[in-house]
N, C-alpha and C positions, 0 to 999 in steps of 0.2 A: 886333565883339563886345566888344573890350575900353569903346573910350569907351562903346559903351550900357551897359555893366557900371558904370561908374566915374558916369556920367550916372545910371543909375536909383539909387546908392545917395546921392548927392546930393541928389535927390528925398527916397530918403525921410526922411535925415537930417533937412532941413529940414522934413517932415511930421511926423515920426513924434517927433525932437529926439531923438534918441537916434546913436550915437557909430560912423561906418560901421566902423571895427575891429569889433566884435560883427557885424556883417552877412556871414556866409559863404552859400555860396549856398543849403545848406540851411538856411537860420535861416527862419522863420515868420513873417506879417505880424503874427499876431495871438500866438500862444504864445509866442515868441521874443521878438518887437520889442515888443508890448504894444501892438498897434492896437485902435483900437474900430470900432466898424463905421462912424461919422461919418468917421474915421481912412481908415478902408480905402475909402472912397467918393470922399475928400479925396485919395489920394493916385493912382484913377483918373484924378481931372480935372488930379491936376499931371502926370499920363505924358502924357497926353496934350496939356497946354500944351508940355513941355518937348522934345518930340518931332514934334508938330506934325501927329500922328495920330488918327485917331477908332477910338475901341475899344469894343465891345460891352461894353455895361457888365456881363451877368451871366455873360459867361465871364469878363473881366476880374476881377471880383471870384471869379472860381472860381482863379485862380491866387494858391495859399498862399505861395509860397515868395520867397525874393529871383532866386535862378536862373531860377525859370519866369516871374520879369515880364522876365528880360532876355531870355530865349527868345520870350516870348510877343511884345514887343516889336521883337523884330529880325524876328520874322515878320509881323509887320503894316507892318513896315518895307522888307519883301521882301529880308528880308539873314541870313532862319534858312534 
């Protein structure tokens, strides 16, 4: 839990360029962090480059949070 926690804000640091201190796990992809929907699409295909999983893209984009991609994540990774 922890590296996919420390992996997915990596991700979106480099997506998103924004500074993973602000990234607690309720912070928001889009109110929070300031994603746009290119953003939030962008930052699907990097979980899943960086993970090396396939994720249904319209639940995937159904999770708002920072917490719920590393949740979401760990369960497609069969490790939630």
């Amino acid at each position: 839990m922890q590296d996919t926690e420390k992996r997915v804000k990596e991700v979106i640091a480099r997506v998103l360029k924004v500074d993973p201190g602000r990234m607690k796990p309720g912070a928001r992809f889009v109110e929070d962090l300031g994603a746009d929907s290119m953003q939030s699409v962008e930052l699907v295909a990097s979980f899943e480059e960086e993970f090396d999983i396939e994720m249904e893209e319209e639940a995937a984009l159904g999770v708002k949070t920072v917490g719920k991609a590393v949740e979401f994540i760990d369960k497609i990774r069969g490790k939630g």
